[in-house]
N, C-alpha and C positions, 0 to 999 in steps of 0.2 A: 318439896319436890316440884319439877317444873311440869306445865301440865299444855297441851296444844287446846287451844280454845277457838271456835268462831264467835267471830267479834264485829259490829259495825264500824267501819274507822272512815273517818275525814282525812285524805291525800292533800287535796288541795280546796281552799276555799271557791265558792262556785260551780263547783261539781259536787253530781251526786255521790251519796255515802257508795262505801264500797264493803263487801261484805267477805273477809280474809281468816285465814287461818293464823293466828298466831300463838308463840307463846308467854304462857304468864309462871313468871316463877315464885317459889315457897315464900312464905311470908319468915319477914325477919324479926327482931326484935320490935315486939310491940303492936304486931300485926297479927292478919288473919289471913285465908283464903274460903273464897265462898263459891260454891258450888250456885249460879245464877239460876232461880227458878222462872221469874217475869221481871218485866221491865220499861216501864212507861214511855214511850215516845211524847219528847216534851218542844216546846215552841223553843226552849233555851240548847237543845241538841239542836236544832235546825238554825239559827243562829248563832251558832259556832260554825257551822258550816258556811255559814257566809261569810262570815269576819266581824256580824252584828259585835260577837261578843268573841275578840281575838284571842282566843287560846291558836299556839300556834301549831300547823298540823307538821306530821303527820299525829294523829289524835283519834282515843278510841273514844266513843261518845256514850253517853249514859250515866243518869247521876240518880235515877228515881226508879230502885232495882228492891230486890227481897229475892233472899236465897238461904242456901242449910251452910254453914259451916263445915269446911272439910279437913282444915288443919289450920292450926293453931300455934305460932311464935314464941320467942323464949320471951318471958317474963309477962304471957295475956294469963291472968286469973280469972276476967270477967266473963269469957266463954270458953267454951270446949265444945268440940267436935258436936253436931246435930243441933246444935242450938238453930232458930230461925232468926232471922236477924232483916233488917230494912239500913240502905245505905243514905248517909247523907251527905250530901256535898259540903254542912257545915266545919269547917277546921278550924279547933278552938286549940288554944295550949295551956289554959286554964291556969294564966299563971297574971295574965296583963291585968290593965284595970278594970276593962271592958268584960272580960271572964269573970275578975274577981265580984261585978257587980253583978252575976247572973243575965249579962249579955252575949252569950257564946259567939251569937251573927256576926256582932260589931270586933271580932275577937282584933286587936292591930297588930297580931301575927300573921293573920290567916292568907295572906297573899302569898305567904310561900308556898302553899299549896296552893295553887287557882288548876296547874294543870298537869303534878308532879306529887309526892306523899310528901309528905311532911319536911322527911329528913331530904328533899328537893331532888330523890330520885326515882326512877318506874321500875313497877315489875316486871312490864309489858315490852317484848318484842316481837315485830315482825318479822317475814317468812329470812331475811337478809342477813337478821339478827340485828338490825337498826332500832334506836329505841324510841316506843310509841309513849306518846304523851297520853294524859289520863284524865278525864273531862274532871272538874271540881275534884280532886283525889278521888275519883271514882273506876270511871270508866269499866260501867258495869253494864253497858249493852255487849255482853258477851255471854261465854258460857262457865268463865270463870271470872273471878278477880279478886288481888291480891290488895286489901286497903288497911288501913292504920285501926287499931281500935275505935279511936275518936272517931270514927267516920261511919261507923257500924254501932245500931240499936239492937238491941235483942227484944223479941216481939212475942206474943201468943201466938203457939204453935196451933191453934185450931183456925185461925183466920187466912180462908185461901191468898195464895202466895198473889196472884193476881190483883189482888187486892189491897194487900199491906202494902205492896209496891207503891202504889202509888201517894201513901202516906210520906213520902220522903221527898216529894217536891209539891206536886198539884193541891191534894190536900191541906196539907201544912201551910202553904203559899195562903189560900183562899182562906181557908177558915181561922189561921191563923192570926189573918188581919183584921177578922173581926175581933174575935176573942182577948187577943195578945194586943196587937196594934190603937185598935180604934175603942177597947174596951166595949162596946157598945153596949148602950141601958135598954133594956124591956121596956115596949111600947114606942120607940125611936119608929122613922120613917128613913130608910135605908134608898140608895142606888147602886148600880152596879155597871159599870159600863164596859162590857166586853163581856162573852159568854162564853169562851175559852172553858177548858179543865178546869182554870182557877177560879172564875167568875162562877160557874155554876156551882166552887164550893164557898165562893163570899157567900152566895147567896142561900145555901144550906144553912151554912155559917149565921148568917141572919137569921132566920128560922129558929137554929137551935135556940139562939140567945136573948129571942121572944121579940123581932123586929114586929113592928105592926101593919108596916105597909113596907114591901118591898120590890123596887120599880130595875127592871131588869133592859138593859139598852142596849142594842148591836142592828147591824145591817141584815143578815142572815135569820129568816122566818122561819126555819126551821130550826136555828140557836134558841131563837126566842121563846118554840114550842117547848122546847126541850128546859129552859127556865122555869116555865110554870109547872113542872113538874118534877121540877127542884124548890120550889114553894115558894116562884114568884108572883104577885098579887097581882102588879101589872106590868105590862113593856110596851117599849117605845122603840120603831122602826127607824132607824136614823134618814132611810128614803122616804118616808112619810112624813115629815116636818120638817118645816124650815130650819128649827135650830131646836137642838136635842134638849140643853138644858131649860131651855123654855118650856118644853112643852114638859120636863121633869117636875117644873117648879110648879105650872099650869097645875097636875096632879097633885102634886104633895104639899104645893104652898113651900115648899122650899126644904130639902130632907136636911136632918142632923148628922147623917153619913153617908159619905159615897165611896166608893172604890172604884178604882181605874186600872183596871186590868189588861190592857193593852200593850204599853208602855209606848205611849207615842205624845207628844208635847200641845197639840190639838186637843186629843182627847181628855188630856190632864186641866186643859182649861175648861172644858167642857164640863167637869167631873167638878168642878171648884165653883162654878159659876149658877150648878144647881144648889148650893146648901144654901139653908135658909141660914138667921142670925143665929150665931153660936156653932153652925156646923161644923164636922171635921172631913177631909179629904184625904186619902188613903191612895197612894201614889204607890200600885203592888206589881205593876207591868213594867220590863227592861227594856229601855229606849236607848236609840243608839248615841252614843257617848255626843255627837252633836248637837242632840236635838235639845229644844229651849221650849221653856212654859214662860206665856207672859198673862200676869193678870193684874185686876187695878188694886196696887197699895194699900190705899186706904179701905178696902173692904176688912183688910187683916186685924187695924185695930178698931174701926168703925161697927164691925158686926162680930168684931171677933171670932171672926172662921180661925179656922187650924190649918194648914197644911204639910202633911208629913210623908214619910218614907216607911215601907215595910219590907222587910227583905226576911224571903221563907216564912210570912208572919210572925217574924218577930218572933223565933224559936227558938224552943230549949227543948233539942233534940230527943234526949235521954227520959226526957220527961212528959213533952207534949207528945209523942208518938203513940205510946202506950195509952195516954191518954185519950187522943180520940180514937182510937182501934176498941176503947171500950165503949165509945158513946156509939159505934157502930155496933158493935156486941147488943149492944142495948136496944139498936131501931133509932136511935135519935138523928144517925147522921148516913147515907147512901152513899156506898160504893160499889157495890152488886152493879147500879144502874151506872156508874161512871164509864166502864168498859164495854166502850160499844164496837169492839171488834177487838179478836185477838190475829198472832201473827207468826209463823216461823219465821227464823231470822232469814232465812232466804229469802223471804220477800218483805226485808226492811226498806227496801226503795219504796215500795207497795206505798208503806206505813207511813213513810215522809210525804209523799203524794197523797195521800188520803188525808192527810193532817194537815198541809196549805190548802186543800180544795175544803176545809172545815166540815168534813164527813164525820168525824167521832168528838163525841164529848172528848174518849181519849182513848187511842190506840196502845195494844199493851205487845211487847213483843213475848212470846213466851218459849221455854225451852224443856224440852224433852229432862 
């Protein structure tokens, strides 16, 4: 059935979001519809709005949502109705090589879905009846949405929905890369550079995975506070020194992993230039399709650094979700503290503005 939703949607890139009535219709073969409980406000919804990352508008935005299941498609077995579920942007078809090899991310289907479902069309209309495009096959800053099975996790119904939410990009992103990505060994001396949503969960991430020293890097001293009590050991003010990876290496003698959560090509050399011999570099922040990393050659097989890519930490949705929602169960991993402001969608401008002025670890929109 077709259902009127309010929704955040992107008109035109450069202007702010606009907050509209639309509608979302029944899910079809293979699909679901979800009843949106919370909904993360992410740095990759606010570069869609720019063009950072050109999904083309008119665009509902939202890829890091948790909601109940309202109805349910011909031929879905894996859920029914009340189930709770967390959305992800990843689209696998589980059929390439990259699936077959248990790399859902790298799926070399998955671009037909960047901003449409699978089968390359939307649920989603606005008031016109024009069709609204759909951030990662999501586009779940709304009050409904209609997405493909693959795109939808089902989750523990005890874990507040504000919470799981945010499992389906920030989370997953950050702790992912430790975990998934950069493997990292106990006793390792870690960096982190950006203190973003995602930075402050590399740097959990660390934590968990028994980092020994872990050096936390951003501009903003109130980020910075907010890392050591995400169990950062120590930070570095990038207005207080000359040159950030120096004074990283000054500390650690040179760490065995970094993460650059920024995504900016400065930062990325920044992020490379602190590992000591052997180190690995963890490239988990979206830069805009121009930008360039330049570093010296011979460091790559002289000291044998690594430098690599993680996308969503390097996830397997179905798996890694549940997964850490129990190390949260457990106290191992914070996300109580990650939501440092909730939001009616009414005042999602609010939430975009509060989140370039770097007010919240992470803004969560939430719905009645």
């Amino acid at each position: 059935m077709d259902r009127q939703a309010k929704a955040v949607v992107c008109r035109e890139w450069g202007q702010p979001v606009q907050v509209e009535t639309i509608t979302v219709e029944g899910p079809k073969r293979d699909e679901i519809t979800i009843k949106i409980a919370a909904c993360g406000v992410c740095h990759s919804d606010l570069s869609a709005t720019t063009g950072k990352i050109p999904y083309p508008p008119p665009l509902v935005l939202g890829h890091e949502a948790a909601g109940v299941v309202v109805e349910v498609g011909e031929g879905v077995t894996a859920f029914k109705e009340g189930d709770h579920v967390v959305s992800t942007f990843i689209s696998m078809c589980g059929k390439c090589s990259q699936c077959a090899r248990g790399r859902p991310v790298l799926c070399e289907n998955a671009r037909k879905a960047m901003f449409n479902l699978p089968d390359g069309t939307v649920r989603t209309k606005g008031a016109d009846g024009e069709p609204l495009n759909v951030f990662g096959a999501c586009g779940v800053m709304a009050e409904f949405a209609t997405m493909h099975v693959d795109n939808c996790v089902k989750v523990d119904e005890t874990v507040p929905m504000q919470n799981a939410a945010l499992v389906g990009c920030a989370v997953m992103t950050g702790v992912g890369a430790v975990f998934n990505t950069a493997k990292l060994e106990p006793g390792s001396r870690a960096a982190v550079f950006g203190i973003g949503g995602v930075g402050l969960n590399a740097i959990q991430g660390c934590v968990t995975a028994g980092a020994e020293m872990i050096v936390a890097v951003d501009s903003n001293p109130a980020k910075l506070a907010m890392a050591k009590e995400f169990g950062a050991t120590h930070t570095v003010n990038i207005n207080e020194v000359e040159d950030a990876a120096k004074a990283v290496k000054k500390m650690t003698g040179g760490v065995d992993y970094a993460f650059e959560c920024v995504g900016a090509g400065p930062v990325v050399e920044q992020a490379y230039k602190s590992l000591g011999r052997g180190g690995t570099a963890v490239v988990v922040g979206v830069a805009d399709p121009k930008d360039k990393t330049s570093l010296t050659t011979l460091t790559l097989p002289a000291d044998e650094r690594t430098l690599k890519g993680s996308w969503l930490g390097s996830a397997r949705p179905q798996h890694d979700f549940p997964r850490i929602l129990g190390l949260y169960k457990a106290g191992k991993l914070k996300l109580d503290e990650l939501v440092t402001r909730t939001y009616p969608i009414e005042d999602a401008v609010q939430a975009f503005d509060d989140m370039v002025a770097g007010k919240n670890a992470r803004g969560v929109i939430v719905f009645e």
